[in-house]
C-alpha positions in Angstrom: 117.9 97.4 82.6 115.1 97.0 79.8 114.1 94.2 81.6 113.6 95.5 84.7 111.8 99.1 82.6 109.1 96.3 80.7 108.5 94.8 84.6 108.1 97.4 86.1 105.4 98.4 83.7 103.8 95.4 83.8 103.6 95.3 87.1 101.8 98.7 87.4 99.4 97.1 84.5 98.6 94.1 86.9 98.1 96.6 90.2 95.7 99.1 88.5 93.7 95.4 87.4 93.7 94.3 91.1 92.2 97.5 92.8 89.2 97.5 89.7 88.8 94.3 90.4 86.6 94.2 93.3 87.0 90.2 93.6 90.4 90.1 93.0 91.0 93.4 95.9 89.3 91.7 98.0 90.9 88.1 97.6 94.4 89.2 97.6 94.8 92.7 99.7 91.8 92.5 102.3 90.9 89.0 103.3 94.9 88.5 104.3 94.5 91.2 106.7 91.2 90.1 108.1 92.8 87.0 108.4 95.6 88.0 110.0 93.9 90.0 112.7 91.0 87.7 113.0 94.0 84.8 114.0 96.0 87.8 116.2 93.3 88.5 118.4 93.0 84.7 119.7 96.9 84.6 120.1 98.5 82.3 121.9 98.6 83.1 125.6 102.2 84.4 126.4 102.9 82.9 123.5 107.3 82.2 124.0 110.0 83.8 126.6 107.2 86.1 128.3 106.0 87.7 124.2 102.9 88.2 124.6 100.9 85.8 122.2 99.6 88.5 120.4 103.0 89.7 119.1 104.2 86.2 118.6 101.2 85.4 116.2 101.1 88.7 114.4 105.3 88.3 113.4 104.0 84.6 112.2 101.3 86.7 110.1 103.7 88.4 108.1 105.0 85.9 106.9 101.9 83.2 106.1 100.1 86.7 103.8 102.9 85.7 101.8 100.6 82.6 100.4 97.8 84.9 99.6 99.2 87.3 96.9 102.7 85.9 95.9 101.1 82.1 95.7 97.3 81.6 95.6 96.3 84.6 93.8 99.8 84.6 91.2 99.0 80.7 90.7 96.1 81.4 89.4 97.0 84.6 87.4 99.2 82.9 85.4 97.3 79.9 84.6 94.8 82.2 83.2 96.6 84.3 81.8 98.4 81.3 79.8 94.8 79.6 78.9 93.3 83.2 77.8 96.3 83.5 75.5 98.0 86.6 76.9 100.8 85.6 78.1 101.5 84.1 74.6 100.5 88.3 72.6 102.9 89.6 75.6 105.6 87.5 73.8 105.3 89.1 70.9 106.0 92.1 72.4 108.6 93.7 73.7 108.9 92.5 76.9 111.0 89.4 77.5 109.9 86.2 79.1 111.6 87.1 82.3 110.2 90.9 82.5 106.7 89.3 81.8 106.9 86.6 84.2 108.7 89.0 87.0 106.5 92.1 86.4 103.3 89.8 87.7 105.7 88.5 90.3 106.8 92.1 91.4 103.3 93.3 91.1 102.3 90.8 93.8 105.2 91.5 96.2 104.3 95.4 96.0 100.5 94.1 97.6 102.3 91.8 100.0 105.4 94.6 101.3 102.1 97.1 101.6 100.2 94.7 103.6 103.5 94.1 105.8 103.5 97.9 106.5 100.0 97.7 107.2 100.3 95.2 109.4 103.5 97.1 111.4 101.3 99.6 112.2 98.6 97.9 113.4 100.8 96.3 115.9 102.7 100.0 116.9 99.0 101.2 117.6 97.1 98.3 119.1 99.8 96.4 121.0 101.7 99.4 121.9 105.2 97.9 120.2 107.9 99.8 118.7 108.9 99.7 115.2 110.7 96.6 113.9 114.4 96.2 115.3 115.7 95.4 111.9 113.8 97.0 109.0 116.4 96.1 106.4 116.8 92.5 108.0 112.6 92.2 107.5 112.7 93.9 104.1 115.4 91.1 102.9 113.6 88.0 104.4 109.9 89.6 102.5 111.6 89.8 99.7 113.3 86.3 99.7 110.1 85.0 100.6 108.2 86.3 97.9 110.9 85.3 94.9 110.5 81.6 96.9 106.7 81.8 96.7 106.8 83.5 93.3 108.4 80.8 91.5 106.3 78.0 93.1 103.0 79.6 92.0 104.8 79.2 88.5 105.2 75.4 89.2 101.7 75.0 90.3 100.6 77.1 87.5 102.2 74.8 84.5 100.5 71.5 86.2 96.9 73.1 86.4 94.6 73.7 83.5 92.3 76.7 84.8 93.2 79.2 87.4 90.3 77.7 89.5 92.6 74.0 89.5 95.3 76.4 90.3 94.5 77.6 93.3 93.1 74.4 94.3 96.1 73.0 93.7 98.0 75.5 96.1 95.8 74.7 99.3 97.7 70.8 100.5 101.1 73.1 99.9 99.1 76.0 101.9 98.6 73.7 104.4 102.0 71.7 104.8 104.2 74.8 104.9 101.7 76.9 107.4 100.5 74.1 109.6 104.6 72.7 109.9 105.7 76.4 110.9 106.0 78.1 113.9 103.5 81.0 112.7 101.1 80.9 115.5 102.9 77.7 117.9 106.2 78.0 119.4 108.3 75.2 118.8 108.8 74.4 122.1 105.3 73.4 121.8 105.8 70.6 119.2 107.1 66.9 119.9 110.9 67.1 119.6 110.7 64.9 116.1 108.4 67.1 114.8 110.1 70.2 115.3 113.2 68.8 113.7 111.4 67.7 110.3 109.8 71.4 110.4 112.7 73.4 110.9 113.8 72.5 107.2 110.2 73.5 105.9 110.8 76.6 103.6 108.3 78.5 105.9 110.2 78.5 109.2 113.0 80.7 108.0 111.1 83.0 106.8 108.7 83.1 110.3 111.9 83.0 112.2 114.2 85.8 110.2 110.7 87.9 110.0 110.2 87.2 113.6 114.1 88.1 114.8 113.9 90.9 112.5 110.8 92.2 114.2 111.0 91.9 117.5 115.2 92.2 117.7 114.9 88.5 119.8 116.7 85.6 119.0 113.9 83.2 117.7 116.1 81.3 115.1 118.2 79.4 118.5 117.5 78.4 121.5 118.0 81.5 123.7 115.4 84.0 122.7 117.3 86.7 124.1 118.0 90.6 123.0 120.3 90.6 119.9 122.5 94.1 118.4 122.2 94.6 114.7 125.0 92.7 114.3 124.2 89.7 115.9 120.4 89.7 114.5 122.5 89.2 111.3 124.3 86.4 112.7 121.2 84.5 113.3 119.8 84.9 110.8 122.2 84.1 108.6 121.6 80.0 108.5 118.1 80.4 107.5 118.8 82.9 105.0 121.0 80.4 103.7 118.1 77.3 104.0 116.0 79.7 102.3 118.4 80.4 99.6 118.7 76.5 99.0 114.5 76.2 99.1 114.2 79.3 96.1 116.9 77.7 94.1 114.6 74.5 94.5 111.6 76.4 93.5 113.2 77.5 90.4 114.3 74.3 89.2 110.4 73.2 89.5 109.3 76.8 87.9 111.5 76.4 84.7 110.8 71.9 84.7 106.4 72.7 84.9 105.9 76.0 83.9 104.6 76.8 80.3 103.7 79.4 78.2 101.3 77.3 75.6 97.6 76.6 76.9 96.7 73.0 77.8 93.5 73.0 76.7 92.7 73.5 72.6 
């Protein structure tokens, strides 16, 4: 329970930084949505099953914002954080390694649930849809997908001297796990070898449960059709699991390449 206490207050430390910092605001909370509505408005047609393409690519949104503020921007926080020293004072604190390490973390997921919200209701006012058919279902697969992202920005971190060569060093990962998801493409779209390697890219679960979870459609098979609470469950359930597999992954490479001692001097 300390632990949680310590990252919680870190976490409000690293918030109240982000909104004065006009860069970092603007980095990690506004150009995400910009982004995101910029990419929304050119949708793609009727995008799958008769969804319009608007809806289709705004589900895919929420989840590739997660590689703004739980990747890029925590990559590079923690690199320089580690080369400016502070992560090694914070160790003389009180806090533990894990409440230092998860107060940044849960400080980023707070920006990325709030741009989530934000991005709900821009789809309830401009595209006239209804709230999402699964809140708790969306809520689970944000979070999974931010303790995934999380601990990869801690990989990246360890192998990259500045938080400049860490955010660098996030954009061929950026670009694997977005470009081989189905965030603004169907996959009925792709060639039929492609689609298979992609479906086992930690990305698509989280599109696909985000998407189910949204809309209350069955994007995670074959069918696309109307799913109960229940059932949304259901299909979700095996790419909650692949996802599970992909953060246990991700901390293996967080706790191999992540380290607390600068690289330089």
């Amino acid at each position: 329970m300390n632990d949680v206490a310590q990252a919680v207050r870190l976490a409000r430390v690293d918030l109240t930084l982000v909104f004065r910092n006009r860069t970092a605001f603007v980095n990690a909370v506004l150009l995400p949505l910009l982004i995101a509505g910029a990419l929304a408005s050119n949708g793609v047609g009727e995008g799958t099953a008769g969804i319009p393409g608007t809806q289709y690519v705004m589900t895919g949104m929420m989840a590739f914002i997660l590689v703004f503020a739980t990747f890029m921007n925590l990559a590079g926080f923690y690199t320089s954080r580690r080369e400016e020293m502070v992560l090694k004072r914070l160790l003389g604190g009180p806090a533990t390694r894990t409440a230092i390490l998860g107060g940044s973390a849960l400080g980023a997921t707070a920006v990325y649930l709030g741009q989530v919200i934000i991005l709900c209701v821009l789809m309830s006012a401009a595209m006239g849809t209804s709230a999402p058919a699964d809140i708790l279902l969306l809520l689970l697969a944000a979070l999974l997908g931010a303790a995934f992202f999380s601990l990869l920005a801690m990989a990246v971190s360890g192998l990259s001297s500045t938080g400049e060569m860490a955010q660098i060093a996030t954009l061929p990962v950026v670009l694997l796990l977005v470009g081989g998801s189905p965030v603004m493409l169907p996959p009925e779209m792709l060639p039929p070898a492609l689609r298979t390697a992609i479906e086992f890219l930690p990305m698509t679960p989280i599109v696909e449960t985000m998407r189910t979870a949204y809309l209350g459609l069955d994007y995670i098979g074959a069918g696309h059709e109307p799913l109960g609470p229940l059932e949304r469950w259901g299909a979700a359930l095996p790419s909650l699991g692949l996802l599970a597999v992909w953060i246990a992954v991700a901390a293996l490479l967080a706790r191999a390449f992540f380290r607390w001692d600068p690289r330089r001097g």
